[in-house]
C-alpha positions in Angstrom: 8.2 -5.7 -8.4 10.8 -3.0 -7.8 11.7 -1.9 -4.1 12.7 1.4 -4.0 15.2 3.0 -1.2 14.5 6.9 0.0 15.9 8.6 2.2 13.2 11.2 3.0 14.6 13.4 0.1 15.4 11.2 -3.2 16.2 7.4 -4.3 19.1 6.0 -3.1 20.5 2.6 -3.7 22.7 0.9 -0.9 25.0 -2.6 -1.2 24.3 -4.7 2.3 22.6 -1.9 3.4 25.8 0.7 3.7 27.1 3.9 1.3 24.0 4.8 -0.3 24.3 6.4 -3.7 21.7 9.1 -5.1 19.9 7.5 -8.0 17.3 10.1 -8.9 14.0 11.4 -8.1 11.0 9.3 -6.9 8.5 10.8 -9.2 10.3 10.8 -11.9 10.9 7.0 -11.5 6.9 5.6 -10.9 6.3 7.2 -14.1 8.8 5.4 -15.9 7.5 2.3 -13.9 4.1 3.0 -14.9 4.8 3.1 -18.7 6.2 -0.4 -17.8 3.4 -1.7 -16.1 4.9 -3.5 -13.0 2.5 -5.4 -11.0 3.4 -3.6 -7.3 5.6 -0.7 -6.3 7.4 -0.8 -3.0 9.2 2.2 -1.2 11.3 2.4 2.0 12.3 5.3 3.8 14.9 3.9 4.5 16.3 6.9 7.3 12.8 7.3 8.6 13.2 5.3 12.0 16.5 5.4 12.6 16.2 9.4 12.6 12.8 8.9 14.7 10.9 10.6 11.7 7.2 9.9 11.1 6.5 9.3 7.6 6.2 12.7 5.4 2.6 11.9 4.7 2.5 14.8 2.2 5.5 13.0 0.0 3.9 10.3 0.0 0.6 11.3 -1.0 2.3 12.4 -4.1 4.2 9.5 -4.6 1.0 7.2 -4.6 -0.6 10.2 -6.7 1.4 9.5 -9.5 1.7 5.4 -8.7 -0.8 3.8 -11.3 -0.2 0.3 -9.7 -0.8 -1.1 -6.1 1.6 0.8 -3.7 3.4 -0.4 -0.6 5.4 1.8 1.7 7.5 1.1 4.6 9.5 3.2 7.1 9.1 5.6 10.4 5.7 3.8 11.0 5.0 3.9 14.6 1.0 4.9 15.3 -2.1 4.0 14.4 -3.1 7.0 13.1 0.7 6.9 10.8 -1.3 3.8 9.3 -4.8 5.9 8.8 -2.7 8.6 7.1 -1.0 6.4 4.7 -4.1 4.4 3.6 -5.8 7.5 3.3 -3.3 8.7 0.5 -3.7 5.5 -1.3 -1.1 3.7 0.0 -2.2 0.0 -0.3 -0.2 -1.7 1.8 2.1 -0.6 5.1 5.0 -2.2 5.8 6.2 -2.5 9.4 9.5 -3.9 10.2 10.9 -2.6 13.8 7.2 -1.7 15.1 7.0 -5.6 15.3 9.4 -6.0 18.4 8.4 -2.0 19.9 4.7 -1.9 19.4 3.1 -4.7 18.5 -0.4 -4.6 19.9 -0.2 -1.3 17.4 -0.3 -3.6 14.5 -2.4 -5.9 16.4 -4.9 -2.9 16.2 -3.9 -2.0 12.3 -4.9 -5.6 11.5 -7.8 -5.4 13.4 -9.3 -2.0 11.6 -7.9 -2.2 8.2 -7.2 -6.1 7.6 -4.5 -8.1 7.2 -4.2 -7.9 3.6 -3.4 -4.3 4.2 -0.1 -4.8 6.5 3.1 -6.8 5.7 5.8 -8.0 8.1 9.4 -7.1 6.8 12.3 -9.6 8.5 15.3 -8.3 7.6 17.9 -11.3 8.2 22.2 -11.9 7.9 24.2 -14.3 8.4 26.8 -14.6 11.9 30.3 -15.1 11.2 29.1 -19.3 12.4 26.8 -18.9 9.2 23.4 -18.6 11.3 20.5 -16.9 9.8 19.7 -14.5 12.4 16.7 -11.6 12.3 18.6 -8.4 11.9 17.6 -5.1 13.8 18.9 -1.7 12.1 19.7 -0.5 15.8 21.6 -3.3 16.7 19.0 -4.6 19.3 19.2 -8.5 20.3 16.4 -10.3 18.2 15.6 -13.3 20.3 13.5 -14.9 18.3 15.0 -17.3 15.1 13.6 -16.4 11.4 11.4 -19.5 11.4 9.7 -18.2 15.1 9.9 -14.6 13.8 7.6 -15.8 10.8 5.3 -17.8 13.1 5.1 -14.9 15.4 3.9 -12.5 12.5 2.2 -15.1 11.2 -0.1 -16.3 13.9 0.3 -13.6 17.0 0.0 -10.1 15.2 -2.0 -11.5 11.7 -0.4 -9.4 9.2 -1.2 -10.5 5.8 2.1 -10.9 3.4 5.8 -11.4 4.8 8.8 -9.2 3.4 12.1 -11.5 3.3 14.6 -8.8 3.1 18.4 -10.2 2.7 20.9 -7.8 4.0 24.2 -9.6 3.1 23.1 -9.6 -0.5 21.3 -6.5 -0.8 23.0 -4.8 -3.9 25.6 -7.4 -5.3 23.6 -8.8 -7.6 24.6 -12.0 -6.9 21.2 -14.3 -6.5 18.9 -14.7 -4.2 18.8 -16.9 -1.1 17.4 -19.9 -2.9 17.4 -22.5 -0.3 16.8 -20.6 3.0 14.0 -18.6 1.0 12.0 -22.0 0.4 13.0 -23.5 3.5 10.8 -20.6 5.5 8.3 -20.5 2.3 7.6 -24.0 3.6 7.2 -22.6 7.1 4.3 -20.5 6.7 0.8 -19.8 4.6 1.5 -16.0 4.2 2.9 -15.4 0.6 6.5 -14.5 0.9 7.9 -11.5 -1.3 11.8 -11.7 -1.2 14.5 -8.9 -1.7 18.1 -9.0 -1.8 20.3 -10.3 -4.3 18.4 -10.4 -7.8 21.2 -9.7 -10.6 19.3 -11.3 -13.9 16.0 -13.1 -15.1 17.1 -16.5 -14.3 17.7 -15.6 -10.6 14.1 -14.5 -10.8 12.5 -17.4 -11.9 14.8 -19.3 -9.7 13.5 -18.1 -6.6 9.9 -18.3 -8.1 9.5 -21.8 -9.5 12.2 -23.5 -7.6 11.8 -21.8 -3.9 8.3 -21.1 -4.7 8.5 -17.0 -3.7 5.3 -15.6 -4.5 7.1 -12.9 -5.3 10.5 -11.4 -6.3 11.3 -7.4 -5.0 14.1 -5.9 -6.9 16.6 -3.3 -5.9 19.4 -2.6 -8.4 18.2 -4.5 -11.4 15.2 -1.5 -11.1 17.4 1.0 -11.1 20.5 0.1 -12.7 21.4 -1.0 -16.6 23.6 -3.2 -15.7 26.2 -4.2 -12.4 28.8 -1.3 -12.1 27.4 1.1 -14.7 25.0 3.9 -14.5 21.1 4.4 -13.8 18.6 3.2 -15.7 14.9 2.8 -14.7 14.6 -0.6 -15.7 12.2 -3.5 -15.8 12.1 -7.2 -17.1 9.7 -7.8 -19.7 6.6 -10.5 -18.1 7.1 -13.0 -21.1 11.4 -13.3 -20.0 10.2 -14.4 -16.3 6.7 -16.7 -16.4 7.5 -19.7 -17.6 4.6 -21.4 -19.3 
């Protein structure tokens, strides 16, 4: 599925998360991804919290207007009534990625109203300079808890439905996914794990499908991109060049 990056006024795509670069208009983009009949559509503000902005419901309603396939939408979600609005303009699925460590008896209540099918958990995680997989905060705050006790937590504490495995050391250099780390917390949890970060060509798709047994793979650049280095493209793999038979 792709996993778009906006930054509250058009799509941007970052590498690790730094010097985002203006790709285009959102609209513009679900309709090219609706002619190619992706399975899910994902979209992060990615500005939204750390600017303390609540998500610009009327944006979004248009977005999800014009998105012919299931739609999930993450960023500046902080209220219950930020998660009434976004269902309400068809938004399928909220993601929630720092309101897990600053309000959590808010998603607590989300899952409660709406079900847990309806939220999703995103862990963004590095590496330390020691190699250690830590849970990464976009403000720099101390994130006691490990990956594997961040997925538990999510998991089993505040219900949410579907977890978010976003990879900020590879984000943008299309250089592969996080095969062994992915399965290693795939085989952690019963939540189906959609992962991000990394995903260059088809075989690093199937890859992380059929050997780390992702239930899903997000895509950044390969979505937007024809090819590493060159210009933008809306772009989508074909179903038949990724399910193997």
């Amino acid at each position: 599925m792709p996993c778009l990056l906006y930054d509250g006024k058009g799509l941007v795509k970052t590498v690790k998360f730094k010097n985002p670069t203006y790709i285009g208009d959102p609209i513009n983009a679900i309709k090219i991804f609706n002619e190619k009949e992706v399975d899910e559509l994902i979209l992060i503000d990615i500005n939204a919290s750390k600017e303390k902005r609540k998500p610009d419901i009327s944006k979004i309603a248009d977005f999800a207007g014009e998105c012919f396939m299931p739609f999930a939408y993450g960023g500046g979600v902080k209220t219950l009534e930020d998660f009434y609005q976004l269902y309400k303009t068809g938004v399928e699925k909220v993601i929630v990625n720092s309101l897990v460590f600053e309000e959590p008896a808010v998603i607590k209540e989300a899952v409660r109203k709406y079900g847990s099918q309806a939220l999703v958990a995103c862990m963004d995680y590095k590496k330390t300079l020691l190699g250690k997989k830590i849970v990464y905060s976009y403000n720099g705050k101390n994130i006691k808890l490990t990956p594997k006790e961040y997925v538990k937590y999510v998991e089993q504490d505040l219900g949410v439905g579907e977890l978010f495995l976003y990879n900020v050391d590879a984000e943008g250099t299309w250089e592969g996914f996080d095969y062994d780390f992915v399965k290693e917390l795939v085989n952690s949890t019963t939540l189906p794990v959609i992962v991000c970060g990394g995903g260059g060509k088809v075989e690093d798709l199937k890859k992380v499908l059929y050997e780390s047994n992702a239930n899903a793979a997000a895509i950044g650049s390969m979505a937007v991109y024809s090819k590493k280095g060159m210009g933008v493209l809306i772009n989508f793999p074909q179903r038949s060049e990724v399910i193997m038979e």
